[in-house]
Wavefront OBJ file of the C-alpha trace (Angstrom):
o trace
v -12.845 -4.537 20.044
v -11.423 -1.134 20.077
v -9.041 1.037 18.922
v -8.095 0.993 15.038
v -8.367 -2.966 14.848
v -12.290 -2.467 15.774
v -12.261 0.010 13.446
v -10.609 -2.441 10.582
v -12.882 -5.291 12.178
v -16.036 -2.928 11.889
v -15.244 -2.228 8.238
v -14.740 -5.913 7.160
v -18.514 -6.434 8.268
v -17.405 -8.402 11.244
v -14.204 -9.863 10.209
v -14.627 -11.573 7.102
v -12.057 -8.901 5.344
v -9.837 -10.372 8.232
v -10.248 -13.941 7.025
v -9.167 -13.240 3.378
v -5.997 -11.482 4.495
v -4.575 -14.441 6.575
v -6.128 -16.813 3.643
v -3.007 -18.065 1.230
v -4.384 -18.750 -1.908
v -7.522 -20.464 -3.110
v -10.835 -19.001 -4.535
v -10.948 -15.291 -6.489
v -7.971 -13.109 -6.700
v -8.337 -10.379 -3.515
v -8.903 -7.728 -6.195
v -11.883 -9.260 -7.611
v -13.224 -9.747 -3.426
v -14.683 -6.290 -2.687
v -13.393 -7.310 1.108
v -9.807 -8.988 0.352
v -6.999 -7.338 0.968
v -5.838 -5.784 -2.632
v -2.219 -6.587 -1.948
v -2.651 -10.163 -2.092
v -3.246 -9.479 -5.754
v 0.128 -7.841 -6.453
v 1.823 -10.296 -5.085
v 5.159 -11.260 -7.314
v 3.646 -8.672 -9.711
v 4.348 -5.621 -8.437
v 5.598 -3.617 -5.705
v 3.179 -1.226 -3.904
v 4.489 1.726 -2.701
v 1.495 2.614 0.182
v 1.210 6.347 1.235
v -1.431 6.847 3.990
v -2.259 10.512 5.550
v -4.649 11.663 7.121
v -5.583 14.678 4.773
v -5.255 15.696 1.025
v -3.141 18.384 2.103
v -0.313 16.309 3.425
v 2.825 17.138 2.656
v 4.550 13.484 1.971
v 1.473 12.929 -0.323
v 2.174 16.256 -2.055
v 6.036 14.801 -2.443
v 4.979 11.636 -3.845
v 3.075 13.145 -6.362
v 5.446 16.224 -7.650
v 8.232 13.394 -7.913
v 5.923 10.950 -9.736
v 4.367 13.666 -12.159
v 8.704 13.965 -13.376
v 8.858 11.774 -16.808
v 12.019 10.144 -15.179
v 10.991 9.029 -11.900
v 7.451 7.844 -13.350
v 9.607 5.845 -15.632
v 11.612 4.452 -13.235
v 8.294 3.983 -10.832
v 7.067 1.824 -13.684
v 10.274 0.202 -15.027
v 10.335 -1.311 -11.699
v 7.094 -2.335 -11.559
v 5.911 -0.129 -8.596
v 2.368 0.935 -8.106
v 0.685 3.400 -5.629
v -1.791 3.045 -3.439
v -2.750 5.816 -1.142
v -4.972 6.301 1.885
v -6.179 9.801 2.239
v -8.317 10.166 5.274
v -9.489 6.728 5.323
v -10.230 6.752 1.585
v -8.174 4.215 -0.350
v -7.017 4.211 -3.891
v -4.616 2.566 -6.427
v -2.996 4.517 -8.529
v -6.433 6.920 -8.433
v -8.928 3.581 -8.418
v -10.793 3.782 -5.002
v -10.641 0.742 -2.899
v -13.695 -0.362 -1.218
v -13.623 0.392 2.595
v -13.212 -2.830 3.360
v -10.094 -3.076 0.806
v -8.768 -0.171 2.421
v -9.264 -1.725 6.379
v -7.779 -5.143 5.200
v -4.619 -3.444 3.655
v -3.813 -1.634 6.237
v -4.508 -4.182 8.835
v -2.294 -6.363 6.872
v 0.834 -4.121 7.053
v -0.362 -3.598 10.695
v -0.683 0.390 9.815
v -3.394 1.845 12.109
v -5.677 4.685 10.757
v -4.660 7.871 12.506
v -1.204 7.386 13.094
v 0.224 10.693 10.573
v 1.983 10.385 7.622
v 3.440 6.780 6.703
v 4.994 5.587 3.915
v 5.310 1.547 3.099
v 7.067 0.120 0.478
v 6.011 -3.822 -0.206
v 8.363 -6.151 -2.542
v 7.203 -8.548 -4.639
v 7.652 -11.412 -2.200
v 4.509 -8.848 -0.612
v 6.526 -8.453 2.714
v 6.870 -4.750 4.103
v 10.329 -3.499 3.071
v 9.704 -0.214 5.195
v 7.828 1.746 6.706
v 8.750 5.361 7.263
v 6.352 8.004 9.581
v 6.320 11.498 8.569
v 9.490 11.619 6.737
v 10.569 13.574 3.814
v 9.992 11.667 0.698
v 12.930 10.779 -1.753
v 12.162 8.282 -4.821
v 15.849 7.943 -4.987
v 16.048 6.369 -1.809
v 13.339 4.361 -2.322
v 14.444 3.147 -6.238
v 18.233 2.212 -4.830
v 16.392 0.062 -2.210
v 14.167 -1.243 -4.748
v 17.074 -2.128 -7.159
v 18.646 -3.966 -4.255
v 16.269 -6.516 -4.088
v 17.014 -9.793 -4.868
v 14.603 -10.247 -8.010
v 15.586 -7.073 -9.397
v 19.699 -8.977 -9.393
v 20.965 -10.094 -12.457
v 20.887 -13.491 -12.636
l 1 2 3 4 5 6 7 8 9 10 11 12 13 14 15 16 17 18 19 20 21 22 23 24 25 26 27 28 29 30 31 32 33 34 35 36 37 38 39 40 41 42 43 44 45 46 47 48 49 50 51 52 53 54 55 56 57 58 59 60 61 62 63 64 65 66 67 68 69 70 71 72 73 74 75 76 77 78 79 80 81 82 83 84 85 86 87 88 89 90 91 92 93 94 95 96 97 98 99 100 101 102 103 104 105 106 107 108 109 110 111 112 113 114 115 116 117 118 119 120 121 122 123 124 125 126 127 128 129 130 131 132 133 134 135 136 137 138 139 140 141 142 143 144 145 146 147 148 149 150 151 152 153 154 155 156 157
């Protein structure tokens, strides 16, 4: 294999990360698996907002976290059940937990992000579909919370 799926492949010792991310249910949560694919696992709990750059430095990382350290927005972040995993040059974390490698591979090869592609921002729902997926683009919570509060569980009912 090459390219960034060898390099996801590589990092799920030989595809068994792989495995667990196309699995649907049965056996240990993917958060307890130190190869699953930790989004499994927040599936109709949460909804992962996914920030991957390729350095520390980046500015859309730098945006997410000035507008989460704001009392409000974490509030709101948390009100609607948001979470946030990042990927900083192939490290991954959520919400400041580091993932195993192998976490981190399976993640992003399940919202078919490859390593070394810039800034990107992905926003999961509940339902754990990608809701978006933005590249290098200036970062408004806002945005994100209306499109949040447009989704169909978060309707009265």
């Amino acid at each position: 294999m090459t390219g960034w799926r060898g390099w996801v492949a590589g990092l799920c010792a030989a595809g068994a990360c792989l495995t667990a991310v196309a699995a649907d249910g049965g056996g240990a949560p993917a958060a307890a698996s130190p190869r699953g694919n930790p989004l499994q696992a927040e599936r109709w709990k949460t909804r992962p907002l996914v920030v991957v750059v390729p350095a520390a430095d980046a500015p859309l990382l730098a945006q997410v976290r000035r507008a989460l350290e704001q009392p409000a927005a974490r509030a709101g972040f948390v009100e609607r059940e948001m979470v946030l995993y990042t990927v900083v040059d192939g490290k991954g974390a959520r919400d400041g937990q580091p993932l195993t490698p192998a976490q981190t591979g399976a993640m992003l090869a399940a919202l078919d992000l490859p390593p070394g592609a810039g800034a990107i921002l992905a926003l999961v729902g509940k339902d754990g579909g990608t809701k978006l997926v933005e590249r290098d683009e200036a970062f408004d919570l806002q945005r994100i919370f209306a499109l949040v509060d447009g989704m169909p569980m978060r309707q009265p009912r």
